[in-house]
N, C-alpha and C positions, 0 to 999 in steps of 0.2 A: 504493500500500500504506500507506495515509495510517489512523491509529489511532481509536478514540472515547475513548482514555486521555487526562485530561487532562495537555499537555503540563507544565506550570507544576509541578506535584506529580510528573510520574514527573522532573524535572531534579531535585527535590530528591532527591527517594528516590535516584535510580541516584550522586548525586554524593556523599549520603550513606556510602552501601553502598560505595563504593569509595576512600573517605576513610580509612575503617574499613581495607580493604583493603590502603593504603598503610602506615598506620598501626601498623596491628594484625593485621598477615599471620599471626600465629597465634591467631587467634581462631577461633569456629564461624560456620560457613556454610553456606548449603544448597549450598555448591559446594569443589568442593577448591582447595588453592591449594599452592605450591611445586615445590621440584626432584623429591617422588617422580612427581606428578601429569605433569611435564613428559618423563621417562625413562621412567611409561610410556605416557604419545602417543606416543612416536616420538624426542623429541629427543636430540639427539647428549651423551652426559654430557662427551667430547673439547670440543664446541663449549661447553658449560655450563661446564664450567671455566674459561673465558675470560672470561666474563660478570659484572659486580658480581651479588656475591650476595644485594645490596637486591633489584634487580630478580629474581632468579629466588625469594625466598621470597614477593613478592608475586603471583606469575603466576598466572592463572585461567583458564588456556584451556581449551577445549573441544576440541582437537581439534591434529593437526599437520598443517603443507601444506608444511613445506621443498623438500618431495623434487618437490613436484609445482611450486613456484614454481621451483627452478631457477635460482639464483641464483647470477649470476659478476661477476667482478671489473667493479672501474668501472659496473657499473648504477646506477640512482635508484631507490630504494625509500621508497614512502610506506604507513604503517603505520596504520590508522585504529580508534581505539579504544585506543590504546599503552600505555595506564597507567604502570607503574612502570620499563617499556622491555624489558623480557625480551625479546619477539618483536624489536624493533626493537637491540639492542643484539648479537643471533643474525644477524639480517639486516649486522649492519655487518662480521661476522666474514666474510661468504661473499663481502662486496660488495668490502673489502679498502678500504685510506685514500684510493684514486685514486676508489671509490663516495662515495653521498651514501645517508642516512635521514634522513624526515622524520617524524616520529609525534605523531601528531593525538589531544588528545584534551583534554574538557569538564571535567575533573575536578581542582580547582586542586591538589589534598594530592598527587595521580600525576604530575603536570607536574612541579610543586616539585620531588620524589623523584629522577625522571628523569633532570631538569636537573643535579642534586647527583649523581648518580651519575656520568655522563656528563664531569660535569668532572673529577669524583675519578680517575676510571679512565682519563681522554686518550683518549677516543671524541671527537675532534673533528670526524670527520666524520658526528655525530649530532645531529640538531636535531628539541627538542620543539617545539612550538608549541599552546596555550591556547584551542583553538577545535573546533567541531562537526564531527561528521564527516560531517552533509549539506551543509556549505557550508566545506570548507577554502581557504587562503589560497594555494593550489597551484596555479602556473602549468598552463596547457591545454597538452597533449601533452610533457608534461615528463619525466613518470615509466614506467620499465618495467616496475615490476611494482606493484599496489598489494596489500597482504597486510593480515588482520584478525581477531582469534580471538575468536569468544563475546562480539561485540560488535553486529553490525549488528542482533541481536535487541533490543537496545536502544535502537533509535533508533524511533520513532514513524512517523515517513515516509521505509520504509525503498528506494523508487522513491528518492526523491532521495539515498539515500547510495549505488546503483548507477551513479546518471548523475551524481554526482559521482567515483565511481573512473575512467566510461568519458574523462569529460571530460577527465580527470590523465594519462591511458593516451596513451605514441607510439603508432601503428599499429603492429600487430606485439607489441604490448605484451601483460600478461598479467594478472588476477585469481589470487589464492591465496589464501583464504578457509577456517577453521574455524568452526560457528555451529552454533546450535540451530532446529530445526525439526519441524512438529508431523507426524507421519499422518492425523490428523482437525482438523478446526477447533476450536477452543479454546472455550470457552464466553463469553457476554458476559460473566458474572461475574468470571472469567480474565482475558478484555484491558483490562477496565476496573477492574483491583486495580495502583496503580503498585507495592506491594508486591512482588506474585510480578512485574511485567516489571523488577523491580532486581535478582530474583533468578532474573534468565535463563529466567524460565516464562512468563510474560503477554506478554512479546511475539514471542514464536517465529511463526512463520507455516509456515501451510500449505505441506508440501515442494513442490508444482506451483504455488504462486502466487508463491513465492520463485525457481524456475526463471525462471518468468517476468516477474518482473522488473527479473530480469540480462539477458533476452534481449531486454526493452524497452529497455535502457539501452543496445542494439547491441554488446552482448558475445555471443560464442561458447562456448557449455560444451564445453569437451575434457571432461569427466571431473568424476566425483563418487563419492564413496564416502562410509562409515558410521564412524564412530570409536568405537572402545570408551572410551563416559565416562557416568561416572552421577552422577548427585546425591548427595547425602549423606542429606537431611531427609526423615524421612516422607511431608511433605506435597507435596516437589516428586517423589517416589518414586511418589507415588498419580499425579499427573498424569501424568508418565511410563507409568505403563502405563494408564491409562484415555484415552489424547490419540495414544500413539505417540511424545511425545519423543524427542529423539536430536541428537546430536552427527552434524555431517557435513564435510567438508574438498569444496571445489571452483574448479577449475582452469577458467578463461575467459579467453579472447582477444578481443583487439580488432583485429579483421582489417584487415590494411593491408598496404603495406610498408613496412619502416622508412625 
């Protein structure tokens, strides 16, 4: 699922827009960002109150997967795409201090943020780390579950960010996933604008080429569903209904035993 965007310019663009992100969590976007957007996916406002509240006005997610990740005490949770930590600092509440989180992500202003939250708040068993989420620094069969919101639509080759989560995955282990994905194919104009794929449009993939490249990666789909989330912008509004855009949350295994 390899892109014709040129990589070099969508790194600046996405690291740009997400700089902003960190930065200027109330600024406009063609996407929402904070605690309302987060309350109404699904998240717990109980678990949000626990959370630095840097990380939860910078949150951009697409979608929520808690309920389907499933998350208990003492698990390793690796977080791909983490930005300012929201997802990843949610994940440390369920994992408890005997867990581990590790959240991955390319965007130096989100790491920075993270990191400073993380210490502020004595999340010590949270670890950012400064790198790609098709080649993280993640021990092979380390992690039980990896989780990721409104991000792997971001990555250009996004086969290797699945056979980088299957790789991270014990046997037995699980995917939990919120992302954007099209109903129809996107137009060349679309995938080749880094523009709109910083802005969560240009790199969505077709929802059955997406299936199947989790299922390449030797992962198992338990389940997938739709999430109510929209754009903001006119213009990501018009692709949306002319493409089928959408938000979806899903839940895969990597069959083994533990």
């Amino acid at each position: 699922m390899a892109s014709s965007v040129d990589p070099e310019q969508l790194t600046t663009k996405v690291q740009q827009m997400y700089q902003r992100v960190a930065q200027q969590p109330h600024g406009t976007y063609h996407f929402q960002l904070g605690r309302p957007l987060a309350v109404r996916l699904g998240y717990s406002e109980r678990v949000l109150d626990r959370i630095p509240p840097g990380a939860v006005e910078s949150f951009a997610g697409v979608g929520h997967f808690f309920d389907l990740a499933a998350l208990g005490p003492s698990e390793t949770v690796v977080d791909l795409g983490s930005g300012a930590g929201m997802d990843a600092f949610y994940a440390a509440t369920l994992v408890g201090p005997s867990g581990r989180v590790i959240g991955i992500d390319f965007t130096p202003a989100q790491v920075e943020k993270a990191r400073r939250l993380a210490a502020d708040g004595g999340f010590g068993h949270v670890e950012f780390r400064g790198e790609r989420i098709e080649n993280p620094s993640v021990d092979d069969a380390s992690a039980d579950c990896i989780i990721s919101n409104g991000v792997i639509n971001l990555a250009a080759d996004k086969q290797a960010v699945f056979d980088a989560a299957a790789r991270m995955l014990r046997p037995g282990g699980r995917m939990a996933i919120a992302d954007i994905v099209t109903e129809r194919q996107l137009s060349d104009a679309i995938v080749g604008n880094a523009e709109l794929w910083a802005s969560c449009i240009g790199g969505a993939a077709q929802e059955d080429a997406y299936q199947e490249a989790i299922e390449a990666a030797g992962l198992f789909i338990a389940q997938i569903r739709r999430n109510r989330y929209e754009f903001l912008s006119a213009q990501a509004g018009s692709a949306t209904r002319r493409y089928g855009v959408k938000s979806i949350s899903v839940l895969a295994e990597k069959r083994g035993s533990s």
